[in-house]
Structures are given as C-alpha cells and as structure tokens.
C-alpha positions in Angstrom: -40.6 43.8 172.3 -42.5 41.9 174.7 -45.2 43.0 177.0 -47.2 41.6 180.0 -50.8 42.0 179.3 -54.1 40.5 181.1 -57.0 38.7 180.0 -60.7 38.9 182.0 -63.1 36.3 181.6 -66.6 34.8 183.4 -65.9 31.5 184.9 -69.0 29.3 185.8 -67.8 26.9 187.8 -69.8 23.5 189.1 -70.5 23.3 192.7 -67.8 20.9 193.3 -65.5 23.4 192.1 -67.4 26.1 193.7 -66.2 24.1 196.6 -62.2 24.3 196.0 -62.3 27.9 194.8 -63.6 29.0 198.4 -61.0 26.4 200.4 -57.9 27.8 197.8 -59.0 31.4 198.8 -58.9 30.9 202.2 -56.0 28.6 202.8 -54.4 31.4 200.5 -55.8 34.1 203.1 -54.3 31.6 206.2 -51.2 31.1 204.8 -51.0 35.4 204.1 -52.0 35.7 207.5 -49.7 33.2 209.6 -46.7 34.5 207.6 -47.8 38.2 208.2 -48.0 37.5 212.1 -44.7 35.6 212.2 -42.7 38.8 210.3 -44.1 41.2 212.7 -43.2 39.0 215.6 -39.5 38.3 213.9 -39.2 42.3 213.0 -39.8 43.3 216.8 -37.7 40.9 218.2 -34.8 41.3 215.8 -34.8 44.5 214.2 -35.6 42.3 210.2 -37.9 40.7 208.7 -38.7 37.4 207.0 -37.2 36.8 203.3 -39.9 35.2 200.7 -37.1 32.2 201.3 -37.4 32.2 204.4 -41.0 31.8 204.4 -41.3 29.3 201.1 -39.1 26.7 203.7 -41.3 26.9 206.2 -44.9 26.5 204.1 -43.4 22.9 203.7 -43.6 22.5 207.2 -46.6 24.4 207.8 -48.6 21.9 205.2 -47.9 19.2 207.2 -49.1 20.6 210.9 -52.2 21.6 208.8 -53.0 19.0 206.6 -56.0 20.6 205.0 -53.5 23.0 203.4 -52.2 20.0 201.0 -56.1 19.9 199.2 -55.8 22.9 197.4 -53.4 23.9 194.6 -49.7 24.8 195.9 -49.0 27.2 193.8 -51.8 29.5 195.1 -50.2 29.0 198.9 -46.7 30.6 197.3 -48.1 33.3 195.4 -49.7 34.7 198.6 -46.2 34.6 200.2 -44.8 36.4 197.0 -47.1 38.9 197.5 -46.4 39.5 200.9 -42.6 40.2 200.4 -43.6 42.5 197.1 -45.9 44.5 199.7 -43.4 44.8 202.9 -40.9 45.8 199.7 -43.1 48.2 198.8 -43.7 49.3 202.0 -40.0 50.1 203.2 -39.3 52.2 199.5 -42.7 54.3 200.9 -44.7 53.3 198.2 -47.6 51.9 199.5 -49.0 51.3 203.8 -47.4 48.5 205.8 -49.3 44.9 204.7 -52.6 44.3 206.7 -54.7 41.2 208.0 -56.7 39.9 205.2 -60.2 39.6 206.0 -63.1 36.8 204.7 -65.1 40.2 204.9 -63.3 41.9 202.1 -65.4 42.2 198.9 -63.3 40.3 196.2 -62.1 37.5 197.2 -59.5 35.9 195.1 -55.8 33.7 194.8 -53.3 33.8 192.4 -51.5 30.3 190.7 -48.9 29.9 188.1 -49.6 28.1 185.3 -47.6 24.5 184.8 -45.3 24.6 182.2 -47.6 21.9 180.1 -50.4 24.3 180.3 -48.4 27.5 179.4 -49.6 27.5 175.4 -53.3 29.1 174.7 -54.0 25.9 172.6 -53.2 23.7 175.6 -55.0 25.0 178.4 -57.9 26.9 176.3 -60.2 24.5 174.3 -63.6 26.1 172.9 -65.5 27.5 176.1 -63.5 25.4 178.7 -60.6 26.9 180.6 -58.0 23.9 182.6 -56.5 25.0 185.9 -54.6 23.8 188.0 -56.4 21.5 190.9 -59.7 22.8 189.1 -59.3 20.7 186.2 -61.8 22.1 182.7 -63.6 24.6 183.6 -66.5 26.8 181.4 -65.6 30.1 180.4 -67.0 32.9 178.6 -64.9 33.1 176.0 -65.0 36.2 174.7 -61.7 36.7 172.5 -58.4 35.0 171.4 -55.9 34.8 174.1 -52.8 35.4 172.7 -49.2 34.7 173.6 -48.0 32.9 176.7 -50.0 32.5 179.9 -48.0 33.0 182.4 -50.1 33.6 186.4 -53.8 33.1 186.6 -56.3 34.7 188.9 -59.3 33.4 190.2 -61.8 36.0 191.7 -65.1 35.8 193.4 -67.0 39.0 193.4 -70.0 39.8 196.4 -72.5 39.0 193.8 -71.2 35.6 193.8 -69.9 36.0 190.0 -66.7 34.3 189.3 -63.6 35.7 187.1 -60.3 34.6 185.9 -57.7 37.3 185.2 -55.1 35.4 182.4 -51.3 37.3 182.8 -49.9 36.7 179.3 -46.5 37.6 178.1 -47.0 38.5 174.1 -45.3 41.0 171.6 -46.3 44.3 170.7 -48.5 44.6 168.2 -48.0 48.6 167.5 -50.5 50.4 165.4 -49.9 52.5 162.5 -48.5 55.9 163.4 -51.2 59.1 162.6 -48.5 61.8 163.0 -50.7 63.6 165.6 -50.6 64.4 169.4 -53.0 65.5 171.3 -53.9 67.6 174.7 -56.5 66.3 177.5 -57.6 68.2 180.0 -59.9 66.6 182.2 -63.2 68.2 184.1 -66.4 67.2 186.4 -69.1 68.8 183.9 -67.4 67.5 180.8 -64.9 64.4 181.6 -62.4 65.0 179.0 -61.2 68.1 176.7 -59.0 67.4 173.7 -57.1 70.1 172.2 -58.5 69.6 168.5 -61.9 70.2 170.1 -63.4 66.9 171.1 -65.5 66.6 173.7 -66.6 63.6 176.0 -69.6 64.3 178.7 -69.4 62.8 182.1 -72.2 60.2 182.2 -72.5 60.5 185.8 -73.0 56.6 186.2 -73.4 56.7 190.3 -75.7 59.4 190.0 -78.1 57.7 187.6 -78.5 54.6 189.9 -77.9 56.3 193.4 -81.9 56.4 194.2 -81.7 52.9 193.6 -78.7 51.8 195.0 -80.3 54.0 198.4 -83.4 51.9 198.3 -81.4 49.1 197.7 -79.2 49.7 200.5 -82.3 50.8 203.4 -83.8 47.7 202.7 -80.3 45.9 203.7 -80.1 47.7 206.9 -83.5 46.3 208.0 -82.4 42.8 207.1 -81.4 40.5 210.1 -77.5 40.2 209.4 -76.5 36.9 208.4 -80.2 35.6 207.4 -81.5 34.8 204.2 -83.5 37.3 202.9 -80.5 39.9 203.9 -78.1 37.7 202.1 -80.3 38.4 199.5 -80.4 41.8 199.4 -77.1 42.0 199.9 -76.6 40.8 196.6 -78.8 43.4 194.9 -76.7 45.9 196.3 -73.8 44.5 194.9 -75.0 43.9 191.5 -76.0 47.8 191.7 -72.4 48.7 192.1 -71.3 46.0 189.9 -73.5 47.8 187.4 -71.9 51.1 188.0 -68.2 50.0 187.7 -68.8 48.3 184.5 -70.5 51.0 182.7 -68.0 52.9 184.2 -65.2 50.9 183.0 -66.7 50.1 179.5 -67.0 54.4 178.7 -63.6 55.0 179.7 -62.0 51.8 177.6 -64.0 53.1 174.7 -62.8 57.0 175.4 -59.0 55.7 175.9 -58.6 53.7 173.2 -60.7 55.8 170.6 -57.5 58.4 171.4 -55.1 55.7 171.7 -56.1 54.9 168.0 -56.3 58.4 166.8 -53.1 60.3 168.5 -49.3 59.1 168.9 -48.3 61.3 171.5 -51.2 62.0 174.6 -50.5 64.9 176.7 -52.3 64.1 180.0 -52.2 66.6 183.9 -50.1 64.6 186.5 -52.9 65.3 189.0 -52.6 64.2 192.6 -56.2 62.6 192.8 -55.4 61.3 196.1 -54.5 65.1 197.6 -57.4 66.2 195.7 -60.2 63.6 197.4 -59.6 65.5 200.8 -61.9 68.2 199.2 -65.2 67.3 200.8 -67.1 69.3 198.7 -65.5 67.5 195.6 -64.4 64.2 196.9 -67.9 62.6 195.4 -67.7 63.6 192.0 -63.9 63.8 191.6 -64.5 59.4 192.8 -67.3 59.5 190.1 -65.8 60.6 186.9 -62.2 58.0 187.9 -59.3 60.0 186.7 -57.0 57.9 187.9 -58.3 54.5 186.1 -58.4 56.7 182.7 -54.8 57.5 183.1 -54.3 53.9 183.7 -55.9 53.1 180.7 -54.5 55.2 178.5 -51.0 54.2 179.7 -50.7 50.4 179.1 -52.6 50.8 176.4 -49.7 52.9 174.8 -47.5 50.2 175.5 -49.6 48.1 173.7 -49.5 50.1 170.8 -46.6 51.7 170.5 -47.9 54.9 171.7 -46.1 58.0 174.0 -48.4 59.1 176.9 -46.7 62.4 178.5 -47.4 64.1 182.3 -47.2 67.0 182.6 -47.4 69.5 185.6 -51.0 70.9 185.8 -49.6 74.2 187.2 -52.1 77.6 185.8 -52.7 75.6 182.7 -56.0 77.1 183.1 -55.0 80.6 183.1 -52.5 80.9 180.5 -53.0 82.1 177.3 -52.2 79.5 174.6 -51.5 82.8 172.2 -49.0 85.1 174.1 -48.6 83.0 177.0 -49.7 85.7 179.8 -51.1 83.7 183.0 -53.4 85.6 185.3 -55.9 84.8 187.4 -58.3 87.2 185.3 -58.4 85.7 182.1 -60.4 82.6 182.9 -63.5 84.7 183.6 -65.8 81.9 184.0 -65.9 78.0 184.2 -66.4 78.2 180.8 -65.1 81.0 178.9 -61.4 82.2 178.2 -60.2 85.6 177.3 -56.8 86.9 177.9 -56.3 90.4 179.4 -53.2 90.9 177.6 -54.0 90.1 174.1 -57.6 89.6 173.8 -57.5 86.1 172.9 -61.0 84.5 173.7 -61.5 80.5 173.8 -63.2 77.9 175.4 -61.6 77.6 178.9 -61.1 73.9 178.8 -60.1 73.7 174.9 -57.3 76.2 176.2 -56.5 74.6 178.8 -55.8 71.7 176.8 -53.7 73.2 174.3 -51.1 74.5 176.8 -50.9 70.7 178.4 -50.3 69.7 174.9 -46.9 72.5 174.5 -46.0 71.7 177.7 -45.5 67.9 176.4 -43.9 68.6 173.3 -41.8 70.9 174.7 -40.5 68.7 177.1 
C-alpha cells in the first residue's frame, strides 16, 4: 500500500535565488488572482464557471501579454490554477468558503511546482545538503533525515521572519509497525491536554501563555514603529519569531504525544469535537486555540496511516457523565471537574480517566 507523505526542511537560499523565490510567489499570486477575477466575471454572466482547462489554455496566452511571467518556473503558474479549481470544487460540495483574493500581505507566502520527471528519484534531486529545483537550480538544505520514496510536488515557503522552507510531497509504501494488541481511550481537557484510559497523563504546557508578556512587549513596541520603516520592519520580525517560537514548541509536544500513542496502541479512540462550534465560546475560545485539538487529531490520523494504525471518532455525547461500571448517565455523578462517583452504583474515578474509558467502548463497540 502506498501513501502520500510530506517532508519539511530549512532552505537557505543565495540572494540571487532569494530573488526568483519572491518573483515565483507572486507571478503565482497574479496568475491566482487574474483567473479568480475572470471566473467570477464568466459565472455572473453565464450562470458557470471556468474549468482548470479552460484556464491552462489561456495561461499560454497570458505569458505572452505579460512577458515577465515566462522568468519564473511554469510549473508553479499551473499549480496555482490547480488550486483554484480544487477550492471553487470545494466550495460548491460546501466544504470550505468561496476562493478569495490573495494578498502580498498574507503571512506565508509560498508556490507550489511539480517535480520533472528526471528529478523525481531522492538520489537525483537530493545530494548531501543541497536540494535541485526547478528554475532554482542546487540549493542548501538542512538536511535533517532520509527522504524516502518518490517526490512528487514541492513547496517553497517564505515565513514573516524571512525563514525559508521546502515542503517535499512523496509517494512511498507503508511501513506498518509491529502490532501491541492494545487500544486505547483519549479524552482531551484545558487543565491536562490529554487523558488516556490506562491512566496516562499529558499536562498542557500552555506555550502562548509562557511567552504572551513577551510577545505584548514585543508587539507595543511594533505599534509605535513608523509602518513601513526600518526599525518597524525590525520589530516586526521579533514578533514573528515570538510566534514562530510558539507554534513549534507547540507542534514539536503534540508530534511527540501522537506518536508516543501511535507507537504504543493499535486502535485510538478519539471525541469527534466540533472545535470550530466550540471557539464561539468567548470565555474559552483562548485556551481551547491554545492547547490545538484539532492539529493533534490531525496528527494522530496520518500518522496511523503511516503505520498501520485504526484511529476511531466517536460522538462526545455525556461521555463525562456516564458511569464506565453500570453505565447510568446523570448530570450528578461528575461532582467536580475532577472527581467521578456514580449515584447509582457508587463507582468513584477520576472524571477524565472515566471519561476516557467510555470513548474507548464506544469505539470498540462500533
């Protein structure tokens, strides 16, 4: 079996290719944009839209009104009109908002290429600490790992701290671990970020909270900066690499929590929360962003593809207040935020452990 799996690394380009990355971003953004304005105008004058066909003919055309569109690599230019037919199919199965303007503003810049079909083996493109792509030619890399299997899309990002990443879409087998005969329960929190049903416990590290002072400072300083000068370019910077601090430690506790269970469990019971519904809480909405439920059950789920593991939803309905014994549900037998005991048989448990064992039986049973 064969999965689709991605690859991050540091780029450091030279300032030559500095140079193309920013021209490939933005003719990528022009060409989104000029398609995007032309399927609008097409879908209010004749009821449909523009097919990615459609489009790809007329990018031939388009390259030679604006010449400057020919310097950077082609394959970028058709990957932004790809994407804009996935999002308006999206769109009309109500899956995600119509497709908006893309702005030089936005945070991450980036473009997408395919790789040529000479450059589709690791051995070929990848050489020691030097990356080839396309237009770009070799380029250093951290290299961090092994890539394996067969590169098949590249993407090039530039984050607000100026940092540069390649994202490496590879097409390789499944390499499944060996099976432990165990499954396991999660029930997720805001004082402790994840409950297992054998008892494990993982504490929420509150990452924002920990830099928030400074990321204030950091940010009052900003607003007293003359936009656009240097010394607020500058500090605008810092800011970023505040929150570029936050998501990775972020992002480096939850790989280490998901696959640590990944390794341990073949079968993960998980809630099917609505985290979206559940941001509309203002009282919540801050720490419910914090802990990132969403980007753990993420995690957990394409890494069980990796590995040949079973991650199961299941509905989060009075998981809380059921008894894991007899099965009674009432409101009275959570009687804290901590502490369970049932009011029919007397059962008494940690609230969350509880609450964890019932989202495991509901998975198994199902």
């Amino acid at each position: 079996m064969f999965i689709n799996k991605a690859y991050k690394f540091r780029l450091y380009p030279n300032q030559e290719q500095e140079v193309l990355i920013a021209k490939t971003i933005g003719c990528s953004r022009f060409v989104c944009n000029r398609f995007l304005s032309l399927w609008n105008e097409t879908y209010q004058a004749t009821g449909k839209g523009l097919s990615y066909s459609a489009c790809s003919s007329q990018l031939t055309q388009l390259k030679k009104e604006f010449t400057w569109l020919q310097e950077v690599d082609s394959h970028s230019l058709q990957s932004s009109l790809k994407h804009l037919a996935d999002s308006f199919d999206r769109f009309f199965q109500k899956q995600n908002e119509a497709p908006r303007f893309k702005s030089k503003k936005n945070k991450v810049q980036s473009y997408t290429t395919n790789i040529e079909k000479k450059n589709q083996l690791p051995e070929v493109s990848i050489a020691g600490n030097r990356m080839k792509l396309p237009k770009l030619g070799w380029i250093r890399f951290a290299n961090s790992r092994e890539v394996q299997g067969r590169i098949l899309k590249a993407t090039v990002r530039r984050t607000p701290s100026g940092k540069y990443f390649v994202s490496l879409l590879v097409e390789t087998e499944v390499q499944e671990l060996s099976k432990t005969h165990s499954s396991v329960g999660i029930d997720v929190g805001l004082k402790n970020f994840a409950i297992l049903s054998n008892g494990e416990v993982f504490t929420n590290p509150k990452w924002f909270r920990t830099l928030e002072e400074k990321l204030a400072h950091a940010q009052r300083i900003l607003s007293r900066r003359q936009k656009g000068s240097s010394n607020w370019n500058k500090q605008r910077i810092k800011v970023a690499r505040i929150h570029e601090r936050i998501a990775h430690a972020r992002k480096d506790y939850l790989d280490k929590i998901s696959t640590h269970i990944i390794k341990n469990h073949d079968v993960i019971a998980i809630e099917d929360l609505q985290v979206a519904n559940m941001l509309k809480n203002g009282n919540l909405a801050k720490a419910i962003s914090e802990v990132s439920w969403s980007q753990f059950r993420k995690m957990l789920e394409y890494k069980a593809k990796w590995y040949g593991k079973q991650v199961i939803a299941v509905n989060p309905h009075c998981t809380s207040q059921t008894c894991n014994v007899c099965g009674h549900t009432a409101k009275e037998n959570r009687k804290t935020q901590a502490s369970f005991k049932c009011v029919s048989c007397g059962h008494e448990d940690n609230a969350d452990i509880n609450a964890s064992k019932n989202i495991k039986d509901l998975a198994i049973a199902n």
